[in-house]
N, C-alpha and C positions, 0 to 999 in steps of 0.2 A: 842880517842878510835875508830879504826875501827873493823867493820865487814863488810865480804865479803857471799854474797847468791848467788847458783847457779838456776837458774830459767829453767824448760825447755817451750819451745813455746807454749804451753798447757797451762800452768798457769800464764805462765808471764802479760798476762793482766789484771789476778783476784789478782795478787801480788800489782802489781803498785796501781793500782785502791785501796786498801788497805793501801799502804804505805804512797800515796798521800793526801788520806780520813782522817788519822790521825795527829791530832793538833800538839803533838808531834811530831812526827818522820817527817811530812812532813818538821818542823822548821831545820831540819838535812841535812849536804851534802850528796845530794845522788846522785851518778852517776851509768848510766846505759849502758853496751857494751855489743852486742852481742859479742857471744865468738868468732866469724870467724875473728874480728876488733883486738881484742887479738895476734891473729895468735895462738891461742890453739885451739884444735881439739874436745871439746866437742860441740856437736847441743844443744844451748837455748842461755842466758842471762844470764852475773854476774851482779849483783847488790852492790856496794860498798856504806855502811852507816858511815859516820862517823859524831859520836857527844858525847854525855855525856853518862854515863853508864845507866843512867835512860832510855834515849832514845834506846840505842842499845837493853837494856832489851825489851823494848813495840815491837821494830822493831822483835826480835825474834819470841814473840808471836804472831804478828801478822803474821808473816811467816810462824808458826806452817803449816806442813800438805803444803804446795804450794813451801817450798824452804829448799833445804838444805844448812845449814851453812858449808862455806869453811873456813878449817883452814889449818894449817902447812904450806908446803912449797907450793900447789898450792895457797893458800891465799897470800904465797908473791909474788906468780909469779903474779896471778892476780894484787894485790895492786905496781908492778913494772910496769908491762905493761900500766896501767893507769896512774901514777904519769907523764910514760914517752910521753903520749901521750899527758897529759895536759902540758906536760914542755913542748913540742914542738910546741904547738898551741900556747901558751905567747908565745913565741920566734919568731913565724910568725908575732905577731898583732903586736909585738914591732917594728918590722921590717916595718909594713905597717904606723903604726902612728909614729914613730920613735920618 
């Protein structure tokens, strides 16, 4: 299960600092892309959580108030743009350690 948060530069350090603090959710993949990295046009940071529903629940609350949750089609454009960036960093190291 993922979820996708949009952060702006304002909260984005009270977010982290939050997400990281917790036993749960920090045990979670979390990645972190400012949106310019995306090539989407909003100013802050998406935050992508994926882990168990338990987890995604705690990571919600904790985000209450500091982030809104992205869904529908910008949460897949988010969750593509990412997938595509980590497919292509494997594909660099494999290349380097072959």
């Amino acid at each position: 299960m993922k979820a996708v948060f949009f952060l702006t530069k304002e909260k984005f350090g009270e977010a982290k600092t939050k997400v990281y603090a917790d036993d749960l959710v920090a045990r979670q993949s979390i990645t972190v892309r400012e949106n310019s990295a995306l090539g989407l046009k909003k100013e802050g940071y998406y935050m992508q959580i994926e882990g168990d529903e338990e987890s995604i629940k705690k990571a919600k609350e904790l985000m209450s108030g500091m982030a809104k949750e992205i869904t529908g089609k910008e949460a897949k454009d988010v969750i593509a743009a990412i997938d595509e960036q980590e497919s292509s960093a494997a594909a660099g190291f494999g290349a380097i350690f072959g």
